[in-house]
VOVONU-409153 format. One record per residue (C-alpha): x, y, z. Coordinates in steps of 0.02 Angstrom, whole numbers, padded with zeros to 5 digits. Example, Ala and Ser with C-alpha at 12.3 -4.5 7.8 and 13.67 -1.06 7.14 Angstrom:
BEGIN
{east = 00615 | north = -00225 | up = 00390}
{east = 00684 | north = -00053 | up = 00357}
END
This chain:
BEGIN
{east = 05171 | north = 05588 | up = 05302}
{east = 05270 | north = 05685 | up = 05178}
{east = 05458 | north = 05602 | up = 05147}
{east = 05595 | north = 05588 | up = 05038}
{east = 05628 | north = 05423 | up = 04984}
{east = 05760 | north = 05308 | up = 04937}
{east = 05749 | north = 05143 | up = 04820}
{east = 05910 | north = 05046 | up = 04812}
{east = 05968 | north = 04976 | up = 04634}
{east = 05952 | north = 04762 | up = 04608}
{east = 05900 | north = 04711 | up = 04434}
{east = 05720 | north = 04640 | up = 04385}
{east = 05699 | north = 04634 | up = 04563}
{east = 05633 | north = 04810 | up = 04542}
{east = 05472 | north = 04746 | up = 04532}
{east = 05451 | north = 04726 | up = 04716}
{east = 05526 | north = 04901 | up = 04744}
{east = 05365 | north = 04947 | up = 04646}
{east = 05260 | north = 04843 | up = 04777}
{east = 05320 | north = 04907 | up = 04932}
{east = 05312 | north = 05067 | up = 04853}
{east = 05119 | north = 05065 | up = 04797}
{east = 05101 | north = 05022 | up = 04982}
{east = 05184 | north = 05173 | up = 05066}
{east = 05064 | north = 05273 | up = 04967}
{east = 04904 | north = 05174 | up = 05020}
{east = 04977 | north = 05182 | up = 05172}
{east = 04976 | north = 05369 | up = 05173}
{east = 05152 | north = 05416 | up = 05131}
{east = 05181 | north = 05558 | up = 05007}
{east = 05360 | north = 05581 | up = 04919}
{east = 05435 | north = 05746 | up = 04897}
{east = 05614 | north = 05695 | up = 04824}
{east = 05653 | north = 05520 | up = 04760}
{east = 05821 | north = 05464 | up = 04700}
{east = 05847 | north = 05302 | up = 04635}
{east = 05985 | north = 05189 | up = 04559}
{east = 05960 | north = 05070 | up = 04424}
{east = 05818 | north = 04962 | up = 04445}
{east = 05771 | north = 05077 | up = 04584}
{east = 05775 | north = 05234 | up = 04489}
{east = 05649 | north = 05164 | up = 04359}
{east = 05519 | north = 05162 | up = 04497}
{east = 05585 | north = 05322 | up = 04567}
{east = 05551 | north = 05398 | up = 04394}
{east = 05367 | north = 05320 | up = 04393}
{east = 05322 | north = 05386 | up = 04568}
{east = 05367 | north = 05577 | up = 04515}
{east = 05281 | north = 05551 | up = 04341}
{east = 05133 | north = 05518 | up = 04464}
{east = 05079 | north = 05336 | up = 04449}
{east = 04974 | north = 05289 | up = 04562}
{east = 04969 | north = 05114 | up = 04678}
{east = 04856 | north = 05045 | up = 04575}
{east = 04949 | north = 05101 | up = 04397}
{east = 05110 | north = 05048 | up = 04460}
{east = 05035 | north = 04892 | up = 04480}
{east = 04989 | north = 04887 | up = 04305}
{east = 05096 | north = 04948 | up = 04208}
{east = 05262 | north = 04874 | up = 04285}
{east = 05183 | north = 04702 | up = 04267}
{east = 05135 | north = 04733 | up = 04110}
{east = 05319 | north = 04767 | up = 04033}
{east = 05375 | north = 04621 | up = 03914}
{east = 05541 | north = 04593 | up = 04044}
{east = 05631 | north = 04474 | up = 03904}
{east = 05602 | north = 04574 | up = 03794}
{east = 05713 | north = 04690 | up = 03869}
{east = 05856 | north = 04585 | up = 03816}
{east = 05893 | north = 04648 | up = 03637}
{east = 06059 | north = 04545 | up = 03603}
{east = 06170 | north = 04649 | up = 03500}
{east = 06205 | north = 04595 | up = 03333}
{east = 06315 | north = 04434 | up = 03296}
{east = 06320 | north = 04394 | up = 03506}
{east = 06211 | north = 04235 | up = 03445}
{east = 06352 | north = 04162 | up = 03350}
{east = 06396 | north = 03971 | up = 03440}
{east = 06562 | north = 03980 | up = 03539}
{east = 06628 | north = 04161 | up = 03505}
{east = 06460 | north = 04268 | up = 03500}
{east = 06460 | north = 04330 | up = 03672}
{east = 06632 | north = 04376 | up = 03682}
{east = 06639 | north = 04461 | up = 03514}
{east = 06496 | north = 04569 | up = 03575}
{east = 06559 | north = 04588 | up = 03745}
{east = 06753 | north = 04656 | up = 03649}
{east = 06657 | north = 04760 | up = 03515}
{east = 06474 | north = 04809 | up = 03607}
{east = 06546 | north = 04820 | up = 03791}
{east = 06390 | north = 04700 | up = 03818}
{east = 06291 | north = 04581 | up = 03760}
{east = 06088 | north = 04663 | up = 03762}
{east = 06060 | north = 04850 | up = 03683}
{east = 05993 | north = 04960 | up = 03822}
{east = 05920 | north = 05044 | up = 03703}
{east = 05732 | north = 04941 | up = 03727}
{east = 05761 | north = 04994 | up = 03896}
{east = 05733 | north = 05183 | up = 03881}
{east = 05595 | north = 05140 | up = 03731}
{east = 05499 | north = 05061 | up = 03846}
{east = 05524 | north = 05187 | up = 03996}
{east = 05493 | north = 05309 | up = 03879}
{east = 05326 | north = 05245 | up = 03846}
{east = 05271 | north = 05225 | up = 04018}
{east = 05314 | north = 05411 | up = 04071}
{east = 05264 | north = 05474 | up = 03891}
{east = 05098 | north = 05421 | up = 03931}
{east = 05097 | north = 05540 | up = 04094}
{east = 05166 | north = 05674 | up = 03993}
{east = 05341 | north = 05676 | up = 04029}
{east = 05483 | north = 05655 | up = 03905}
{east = 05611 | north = 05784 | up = 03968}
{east = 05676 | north = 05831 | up = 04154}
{east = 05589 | north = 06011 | up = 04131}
{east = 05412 | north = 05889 | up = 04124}
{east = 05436 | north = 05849 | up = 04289}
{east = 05382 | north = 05946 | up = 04442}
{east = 05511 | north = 06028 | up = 04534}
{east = 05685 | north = 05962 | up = 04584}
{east = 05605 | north = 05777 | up = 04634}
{east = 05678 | north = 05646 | up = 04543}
{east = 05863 | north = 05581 | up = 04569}
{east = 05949 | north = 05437 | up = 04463}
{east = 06130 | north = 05398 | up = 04518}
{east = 06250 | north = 05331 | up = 04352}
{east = 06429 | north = 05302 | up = 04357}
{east = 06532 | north = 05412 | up = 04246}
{east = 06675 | north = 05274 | up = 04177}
{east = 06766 | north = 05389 | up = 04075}
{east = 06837 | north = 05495 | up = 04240}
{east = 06791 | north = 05354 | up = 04355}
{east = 06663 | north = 05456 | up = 04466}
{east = 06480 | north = 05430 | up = 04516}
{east = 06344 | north = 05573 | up = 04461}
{east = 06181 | north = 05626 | up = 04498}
{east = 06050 | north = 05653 | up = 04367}
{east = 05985 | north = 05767 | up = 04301}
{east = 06096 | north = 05899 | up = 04419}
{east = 06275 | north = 05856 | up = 04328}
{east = 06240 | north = 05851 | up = 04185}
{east = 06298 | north = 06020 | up = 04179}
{east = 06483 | north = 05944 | up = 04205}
{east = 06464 | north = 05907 | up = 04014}
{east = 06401 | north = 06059 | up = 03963}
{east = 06221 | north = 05969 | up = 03932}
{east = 06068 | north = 06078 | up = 03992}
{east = 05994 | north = 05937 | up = 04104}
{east = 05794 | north = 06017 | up = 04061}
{east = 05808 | north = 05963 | up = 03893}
{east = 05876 | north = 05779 | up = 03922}
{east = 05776 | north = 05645 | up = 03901}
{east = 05721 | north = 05558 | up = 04090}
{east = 05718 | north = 05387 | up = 03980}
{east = 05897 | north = 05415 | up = 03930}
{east = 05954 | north = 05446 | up = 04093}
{east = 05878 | north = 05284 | up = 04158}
{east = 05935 | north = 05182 | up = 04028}
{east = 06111 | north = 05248 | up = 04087}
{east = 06089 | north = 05216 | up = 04264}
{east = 06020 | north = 05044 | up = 04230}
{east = 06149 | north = 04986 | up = 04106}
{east = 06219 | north = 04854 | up = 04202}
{east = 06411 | north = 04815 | up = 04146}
{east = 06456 | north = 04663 | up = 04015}
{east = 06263 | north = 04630 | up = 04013}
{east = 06189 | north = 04790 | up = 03935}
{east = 06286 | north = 04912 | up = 03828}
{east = 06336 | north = 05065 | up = 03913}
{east = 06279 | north = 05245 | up = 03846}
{east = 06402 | north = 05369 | up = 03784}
{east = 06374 | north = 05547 | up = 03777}
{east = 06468 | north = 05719 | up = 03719}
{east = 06550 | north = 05835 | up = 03829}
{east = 06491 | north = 05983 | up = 03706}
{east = 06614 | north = 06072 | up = 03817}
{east = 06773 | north = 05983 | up = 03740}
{east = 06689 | north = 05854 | up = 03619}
{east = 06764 | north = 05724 | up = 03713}
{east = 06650 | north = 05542 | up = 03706}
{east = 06590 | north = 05503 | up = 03907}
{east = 06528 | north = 05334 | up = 03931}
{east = 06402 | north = 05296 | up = 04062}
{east = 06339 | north = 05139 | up = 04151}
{east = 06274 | north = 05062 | up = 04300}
{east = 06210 | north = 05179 | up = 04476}
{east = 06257 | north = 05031 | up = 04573}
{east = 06439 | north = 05046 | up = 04541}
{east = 06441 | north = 05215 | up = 04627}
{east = 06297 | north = 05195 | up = 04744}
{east = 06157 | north = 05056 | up = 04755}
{east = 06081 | north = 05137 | up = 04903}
{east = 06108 | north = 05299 | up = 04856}
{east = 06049 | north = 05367 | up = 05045}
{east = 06162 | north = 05512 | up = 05021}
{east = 06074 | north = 05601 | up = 04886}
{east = 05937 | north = 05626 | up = 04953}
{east = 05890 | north = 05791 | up = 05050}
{east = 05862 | north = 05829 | up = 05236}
{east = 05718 | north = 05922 | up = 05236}
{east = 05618 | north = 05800 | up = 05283}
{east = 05617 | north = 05623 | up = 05339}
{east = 05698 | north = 05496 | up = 05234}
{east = 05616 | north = 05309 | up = 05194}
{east = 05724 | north = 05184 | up = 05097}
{east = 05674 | north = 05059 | up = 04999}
{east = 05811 | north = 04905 | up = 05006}
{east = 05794 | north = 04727 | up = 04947}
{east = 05841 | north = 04590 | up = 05054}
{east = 05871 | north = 04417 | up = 04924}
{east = 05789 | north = 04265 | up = 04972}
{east = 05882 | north = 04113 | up = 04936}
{east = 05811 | north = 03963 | up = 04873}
{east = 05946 | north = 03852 | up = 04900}
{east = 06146 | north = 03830 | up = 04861}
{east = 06204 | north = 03919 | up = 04714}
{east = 06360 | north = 03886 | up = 04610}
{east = 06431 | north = 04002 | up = 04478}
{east = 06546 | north = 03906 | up = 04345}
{east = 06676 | north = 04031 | up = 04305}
{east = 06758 | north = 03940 | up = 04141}
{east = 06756 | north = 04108 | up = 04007}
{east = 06784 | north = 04290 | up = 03978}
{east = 06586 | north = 04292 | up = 03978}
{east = 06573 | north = 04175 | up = 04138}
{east = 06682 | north = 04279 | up = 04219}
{east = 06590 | north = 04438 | up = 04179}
{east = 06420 | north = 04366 | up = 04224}
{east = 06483 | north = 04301 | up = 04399}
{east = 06564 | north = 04482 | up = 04422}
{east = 06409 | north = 04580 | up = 04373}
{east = 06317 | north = 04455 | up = 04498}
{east = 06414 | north = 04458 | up = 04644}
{east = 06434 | north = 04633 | up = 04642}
{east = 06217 | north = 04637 | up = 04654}
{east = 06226 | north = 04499 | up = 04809}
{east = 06384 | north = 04475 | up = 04897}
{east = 06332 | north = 04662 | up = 04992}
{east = 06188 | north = 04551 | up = 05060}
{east = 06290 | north = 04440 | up = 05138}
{east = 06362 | north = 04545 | up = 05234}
{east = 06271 | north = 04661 | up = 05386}
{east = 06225 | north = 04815 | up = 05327}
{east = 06267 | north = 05023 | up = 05408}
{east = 06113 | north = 05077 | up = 05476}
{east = 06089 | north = 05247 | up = 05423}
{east = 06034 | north = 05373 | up = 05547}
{east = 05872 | north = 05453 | up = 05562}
{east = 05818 | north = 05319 | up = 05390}
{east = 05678 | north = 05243 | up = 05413}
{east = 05718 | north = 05068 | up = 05308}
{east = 05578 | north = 04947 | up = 05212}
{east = 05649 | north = 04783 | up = 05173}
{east = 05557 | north = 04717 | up = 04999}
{east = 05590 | north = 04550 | up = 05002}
{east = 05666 | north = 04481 | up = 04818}
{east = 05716 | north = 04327 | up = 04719}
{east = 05801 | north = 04345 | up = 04549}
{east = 05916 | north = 04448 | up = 04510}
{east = 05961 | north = 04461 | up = 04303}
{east = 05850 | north = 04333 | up = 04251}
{east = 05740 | north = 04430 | up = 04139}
{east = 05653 | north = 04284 | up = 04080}
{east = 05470 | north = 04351 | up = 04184}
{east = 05307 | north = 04306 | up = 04144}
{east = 05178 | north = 04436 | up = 04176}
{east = 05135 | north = 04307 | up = 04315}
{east = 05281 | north = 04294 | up = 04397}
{east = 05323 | north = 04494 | up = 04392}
{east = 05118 | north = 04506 | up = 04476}
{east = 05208 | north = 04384 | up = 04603}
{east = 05357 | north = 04472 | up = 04628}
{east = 05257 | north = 04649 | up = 04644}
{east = 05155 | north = 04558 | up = 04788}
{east = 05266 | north = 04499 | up = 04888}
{east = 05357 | north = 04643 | up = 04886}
{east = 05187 | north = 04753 | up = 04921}
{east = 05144 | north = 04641 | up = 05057}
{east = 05317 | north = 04644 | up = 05149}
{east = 05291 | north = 04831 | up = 05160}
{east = 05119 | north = 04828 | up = 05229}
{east = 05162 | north = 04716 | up = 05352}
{east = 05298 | north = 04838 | up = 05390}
{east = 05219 | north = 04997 | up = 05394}
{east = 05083 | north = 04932 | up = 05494}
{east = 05197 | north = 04870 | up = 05637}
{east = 05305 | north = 05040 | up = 05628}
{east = 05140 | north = 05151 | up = 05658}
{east = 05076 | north = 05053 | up = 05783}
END
């Protein structure tokens, strides 16, 4: 029962990965390499820190969700705020609570820095916008000249979850010719990052499959409206469409609602982790029978 796994990228609605993930393990499944984008690599990062089902449960429940979104200063201001911050901030929330937060979570298994983790396990896909070109973490971040064991896992996270015009992006130096690198968003260069992951063994992936509730209408009337609607389209219009199936891939659908509405109670994120925990047992049981 020993895989590599996949978890695709999709906002808050990385609570469910964390379901359907807790219930590959009960179900017996044991993951060797995990790569992850975005919201996807934040439960990637948990598995290899070595949370268990019932931990995972816990602890990504447990997160304060709004509280994630730290406006950045003066994006309150009536009319203009949100497009000052989105000009001078390139968004409109500091990722910065992000990584505190992840921090904590992986702190408290003992892990702060890629050499804390066991082997070569954990993979978190970012998109490099300065040269336009998607990288794996913490492998290339050699390309700036950065030893990747001494990097914070937190950091790279927060980059590969910094979703564009909503959180601010994270710029690093290229110690190799000083020049400023700004990194954002996995899903940009891969949501379902598939082809990362090894072929030693087989592969399960973890993708989200939106349930609507209904028609939805996006008012484009602003820089900011604009942005939003972009940002959101990008995360749903791929589900609209029918998907490759990969080869060889065996694929758990985790079965999702919102998208950027970070506005979770503890509640709603138990409901979200549920369903998507439930979906995968249902699945698994049917696929070993």
């Amino acid at each position: 029962m020993k895989v590599n796994a996949v978890f695709e990228g999709g906002g808050v609605r990385g609570i469910a990965l964390a379901g359907a993930a807790a219930a590959a393990i009960d179900t017996g499944y044991e993951f060797s390499t995990v790569v992850g984008t975005s919201a996807g690599a934040l439960v990637a990062s948990l598995i290899v820190a070595g949370y268990s089902p019932d931990e995972l449960s816990s602890s990504v429940c447990a997160v304060d969700w709004p509280g994630l979104l730290d406006a950045v200063p003066g994006s309150k201001i009536p009319l203009v705020g949100r497009h000052i911050a989105l000009i001078t901030r390139r968004g409109l929330y500091r990722s910065s609570r992000l990584e505190h937060i992840w921090g904590e979570l992986l702190e408290a298994k003992g892990i702060r820095t890629f050499s804390d983790l066991p082997g070569d396990r954990l993979k978190i896909v970012a998109t490099d916008l300065s040269h336009s070109r998607g990288i794996v973490l913490p492998d290339d971040l050699r390309l700036y000249g950065i030893d990747p064991s001494t990097f914070p896992v937190a950091r790279a996270l927060r980059m590969s979850a910094a979703v564009p015009f909503i959180f601010t992006p994270v710029t690093i130096i290229d110690t190799r010719t000083g020049d400023r690198v700004v990194i954002a968003d996995g899903a940009m260069a891969a949501n379902y990052p598939i082809g990362v992951a090894p072929r030693d063994l087989p592969i399960v992936g973890f993708r989200l499959v939106r349930e609507h509730d209904g028609h939805e209408h996006q008012p484009i009337a602003g820089p900011f409206t604009l942005a939003r609607s972009t940002v959101v389209a990008g995360i749903r219009a791929r589900y609209s469409l029918p998907r490759p199936i990969e080869a060889g891939a065996q694929v758990i659908h985790v079965p999702v609602r919102a998208d950027l509405d970070f506005d979770l109670s503890n509640e709603a994120a138990r409901e979200a982790f549920d369903r998507g925990r439930r979906a995968a047992e249902i699945q698994l049981s049917a696929s070993a029978a």
